[in-house]
C-alpha positions in Angstrom: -5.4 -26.4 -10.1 -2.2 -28.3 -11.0 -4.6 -30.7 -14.3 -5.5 -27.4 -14.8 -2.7 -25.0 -15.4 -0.8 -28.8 -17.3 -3.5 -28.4 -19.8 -3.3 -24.9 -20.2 0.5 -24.8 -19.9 1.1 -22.6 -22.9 -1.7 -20.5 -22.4 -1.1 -19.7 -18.6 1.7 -17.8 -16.6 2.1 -18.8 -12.7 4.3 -17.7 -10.3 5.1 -19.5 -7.5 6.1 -18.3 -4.0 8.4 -19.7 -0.9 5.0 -20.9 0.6 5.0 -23.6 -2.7 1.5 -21.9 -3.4 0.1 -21.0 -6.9 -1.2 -17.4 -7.1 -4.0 -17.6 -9.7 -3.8 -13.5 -11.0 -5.9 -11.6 -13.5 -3.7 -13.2 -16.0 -4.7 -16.7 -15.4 -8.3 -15.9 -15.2 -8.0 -14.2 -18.9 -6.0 -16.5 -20.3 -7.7 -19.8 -19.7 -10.5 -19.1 -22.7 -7.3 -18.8 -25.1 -8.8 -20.3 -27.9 -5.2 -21.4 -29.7 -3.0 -21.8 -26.5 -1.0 -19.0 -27.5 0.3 -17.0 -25.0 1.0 -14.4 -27.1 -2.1 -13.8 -28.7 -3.4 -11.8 -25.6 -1.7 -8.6 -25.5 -2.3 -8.0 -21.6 -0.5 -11.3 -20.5 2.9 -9.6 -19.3 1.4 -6.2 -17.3 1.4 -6.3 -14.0 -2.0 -6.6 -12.4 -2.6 -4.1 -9.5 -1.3 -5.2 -6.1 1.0 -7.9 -7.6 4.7 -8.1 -6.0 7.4 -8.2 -8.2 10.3 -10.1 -7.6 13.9 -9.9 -8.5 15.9 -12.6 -10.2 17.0 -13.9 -6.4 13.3 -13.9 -5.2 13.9 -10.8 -3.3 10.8 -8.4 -3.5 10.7 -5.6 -5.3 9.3 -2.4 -3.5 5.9 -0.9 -4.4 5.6 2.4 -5.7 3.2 2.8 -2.4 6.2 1.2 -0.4 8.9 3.4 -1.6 6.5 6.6 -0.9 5.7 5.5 3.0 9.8 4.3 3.0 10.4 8.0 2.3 8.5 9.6 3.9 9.4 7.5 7.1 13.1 8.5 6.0 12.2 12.3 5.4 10.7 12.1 9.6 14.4 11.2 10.8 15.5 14.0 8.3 17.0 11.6 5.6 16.6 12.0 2.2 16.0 9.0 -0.1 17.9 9.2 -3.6 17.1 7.1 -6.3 20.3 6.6 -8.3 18.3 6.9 -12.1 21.5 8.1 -14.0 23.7 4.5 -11.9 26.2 7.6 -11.0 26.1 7.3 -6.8 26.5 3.4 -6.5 28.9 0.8 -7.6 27.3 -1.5 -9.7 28.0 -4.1 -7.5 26.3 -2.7 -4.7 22.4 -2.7 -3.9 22.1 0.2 -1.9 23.8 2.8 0.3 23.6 5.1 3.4 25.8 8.2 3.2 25.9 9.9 7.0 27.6 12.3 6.0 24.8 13.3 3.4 22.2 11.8 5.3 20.9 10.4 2.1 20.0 6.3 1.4 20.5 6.0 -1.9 18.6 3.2 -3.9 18.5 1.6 -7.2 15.3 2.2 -9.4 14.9 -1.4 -9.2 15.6 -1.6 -4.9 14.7 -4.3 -3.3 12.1 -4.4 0.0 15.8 -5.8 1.8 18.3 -3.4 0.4 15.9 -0.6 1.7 15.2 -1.9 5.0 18.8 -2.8 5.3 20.1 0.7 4.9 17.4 2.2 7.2 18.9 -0.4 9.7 22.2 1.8 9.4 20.2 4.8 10.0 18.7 3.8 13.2 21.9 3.1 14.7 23.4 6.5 13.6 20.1 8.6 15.1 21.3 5.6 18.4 24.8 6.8 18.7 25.2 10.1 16.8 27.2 11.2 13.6 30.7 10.6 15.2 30.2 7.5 17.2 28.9 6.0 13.9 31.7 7.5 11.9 34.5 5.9 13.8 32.9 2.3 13.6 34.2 0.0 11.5 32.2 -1.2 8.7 31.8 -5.0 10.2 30.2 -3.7 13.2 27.6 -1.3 11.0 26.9 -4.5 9.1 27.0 -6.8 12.4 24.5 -4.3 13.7 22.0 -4.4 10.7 22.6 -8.4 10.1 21.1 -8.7 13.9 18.3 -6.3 13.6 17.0 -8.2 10.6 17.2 -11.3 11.9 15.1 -10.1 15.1 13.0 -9.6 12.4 13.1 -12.3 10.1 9.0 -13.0 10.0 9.2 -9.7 7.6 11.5 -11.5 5.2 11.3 -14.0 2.5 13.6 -17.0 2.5 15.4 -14.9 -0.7 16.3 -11.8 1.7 17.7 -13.6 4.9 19.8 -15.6 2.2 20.9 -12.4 0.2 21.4 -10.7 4.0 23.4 -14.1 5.1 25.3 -14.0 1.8 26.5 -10.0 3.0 27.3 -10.4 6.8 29.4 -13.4 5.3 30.9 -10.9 3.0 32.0 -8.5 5.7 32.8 -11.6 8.2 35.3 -13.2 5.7 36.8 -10.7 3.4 34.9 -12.6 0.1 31.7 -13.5 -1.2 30.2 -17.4 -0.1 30.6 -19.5 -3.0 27.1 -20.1 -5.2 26.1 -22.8 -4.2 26.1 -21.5 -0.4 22.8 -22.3 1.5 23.0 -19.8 4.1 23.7 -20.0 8.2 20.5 -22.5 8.8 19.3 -19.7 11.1 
């Protein structure tokens, strides 16, 4: 495929995942017949063709409409509400995602990430664990100790983009600042 998509380079869009795979989508399959080479020239090249992940600019997926409905609804069964913070009013800009126990609400961005949710429904399993005031009076390293460990018991769920962003917090909370840029993670 790799002659191919070089000769069709400005008529072809290809993403490329941690596996070092090419996914050939719909958009490949229509654009190969471009008779100029221009991309632009077919109006269907940049929507989304059904099933196909979105990613953020990390490499972090991007949750589903069908995800986000079974993540609330899986929420709603432990009797917390999912928000999804639309007006940017309930979260600091520099934060992905929250749990409020007192609410029992996780509130997400529009935009959430498959991590950021499973992340804060990490915090909610060890509130139902302990109950409201146990939870309440521990610190926030050991809430994010706790959630760090669960998702790396977990890791086979995670792209290499999510354990780094997850590594990249527990550091956070560990050190009292973010790793530098350059940072490659734990080697975990």
């Amino acid at each position: 495929i790799e002659p191919l998509l070089m000769k069709f380079k400005d008529c072809v869009a290809v993403q490329q995942q941690d596996t070092g795979h090419y996914l050939a989508s719909m958009q490949l399959a229509g654009k190969i017949d471009c008779p100029s080479g221009k991309a632009e020239e077919n109006p269907w090249i940049d929507k989304p063709v059904s099933g196909q992940l979105k990613y953020d600019s990390q490499g972090q997926r991007i949750l589903t409409t069908n995800e986000f409905k079974k993540f609330r609804d899986e929420m709603a069964k432990q009797d917390i509400k999912v928000v999804v913070d639309t007006k940017e009013k309930r979260l600091p800009k520099n934060v992905a995602a929250g749990f409020d126990f007192e609410t029992k609400e996780i509130i997400l961005r529009p935009d959430a990430t498959k991590v950021s949710a499973i992340h804060e429904s990490y915090h909610v399993k060890q509130y139902m664990e302990i109950g409201k005031e146990k939870y309440k009076q521990l610190p926030a390293i050991e809430r994010e100790e706790y959630v760090y460990n669960e998702i790396m018991k977990n890791k086979g769920q995670f792209n290499s983009a999510e354990i780094h962003e997850s590594q990249r917090v527990i550091f956070k909370y560990r050190n009292g600042y973010w790793p530098t840029e350059n940072w490659k993670g734990f080697g975990e």
